[in-house]
Residue, then its C-alpha position, 0 to 999 in steps of 0.5 A: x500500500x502507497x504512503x499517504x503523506x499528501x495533505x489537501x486543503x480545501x475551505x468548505x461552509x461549515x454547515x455544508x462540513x457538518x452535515x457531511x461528516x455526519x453523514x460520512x461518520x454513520x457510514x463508517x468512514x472518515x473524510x479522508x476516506x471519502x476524499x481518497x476514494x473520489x480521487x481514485x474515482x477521478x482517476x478512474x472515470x478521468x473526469x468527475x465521477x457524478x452528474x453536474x446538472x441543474x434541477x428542473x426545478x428549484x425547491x420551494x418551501x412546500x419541500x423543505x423542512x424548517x431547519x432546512x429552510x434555516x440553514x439556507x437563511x443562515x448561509x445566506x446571512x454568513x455570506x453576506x456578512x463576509x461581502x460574498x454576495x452580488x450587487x443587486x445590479x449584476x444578480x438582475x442582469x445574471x437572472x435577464x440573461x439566463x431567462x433570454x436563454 
């Protein structure tokens, strides 16, 4: 077996870190587990090893529970703290854009 003596360094949400590695830790694995298999996948596949779609449809609040809907808000909330947001300006062109389509 290689020696695994790589780091690699990632910055993620920590919401969007939580709910994955509890997710990851009730199926018995670790994150570095998960991350060293998506690599072997990469390799593998030689590219992605998932589909990278957009829904159809976008979930509305009839199909999302509360904490859900909570942690969406709080994401937002972080981000806009930090100024990771878009002007209001370039997010309604983004949107006129993309309805042209």
């Amino acid at each position: 077996m290689a020696v695994k003596s790589s780091n690699v360094m990632a910055r993620v949400e920590p919401e969007i870190k939580k709910q994955a590695e509890e997710i990851i830790e009730n199926l018995g694995l670790t994150s570095s587990g998960v991350i060293n298999m998506l690599y072997r996948q990469i390799i593998y596949t030689r590219g992605i090893p998932f589909s990278l779609t957009l829904p159809d449809r976008l979930p509305d609040m009839s199909s999302i529970t509360k904490d859900e809907f909570d942690s969406i808000l709080e994401t937002g909330y972080i981000q806009a703290q930090k100024g990771m947001g878009t002007e209001l300006n370039e997010a309604f062109a983004k949107i006129s854009e993309k309805t042209k389509q």
